[in-house]
Steps between C-alpha positions, in 0.01 A plus 500: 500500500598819291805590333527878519710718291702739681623833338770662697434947485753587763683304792262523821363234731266309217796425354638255762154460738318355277677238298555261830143583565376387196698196523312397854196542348581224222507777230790564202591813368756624250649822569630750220779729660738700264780490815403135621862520691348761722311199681814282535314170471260569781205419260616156384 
C-alpha cells in the first residue's frame, strides 16, 4: 500500500474525509498542519 503525504492549505473537507479513507484502503499518510488542534484528534 502507499503512504501519502498530506499537506494541510486551509481547513475544508480533505482535511477530515480523507484520512479515515485512506486508512480503509490500507494506506498511511502523515499530515503537516501548522494548527493540528483545529482537528481535535479526529485524524489519529
Amino acid at each position: 500500500m502507499a503512504h501519502v503525504l498530506m499537506i494541510e492549505s486551509w481547513v475544508g473537507a480533505s482535511g477530515n474525509l480523507l484520512p479515515p479513507r485512506l486508512k480503509s484502503l490500507g494506506h498511511t499518510y502523515i499530515f503537516v498542519s501548522n494548527e493540528v488542534q483545529v482537528y481535535n484528534n479526529s485524524l489519529c
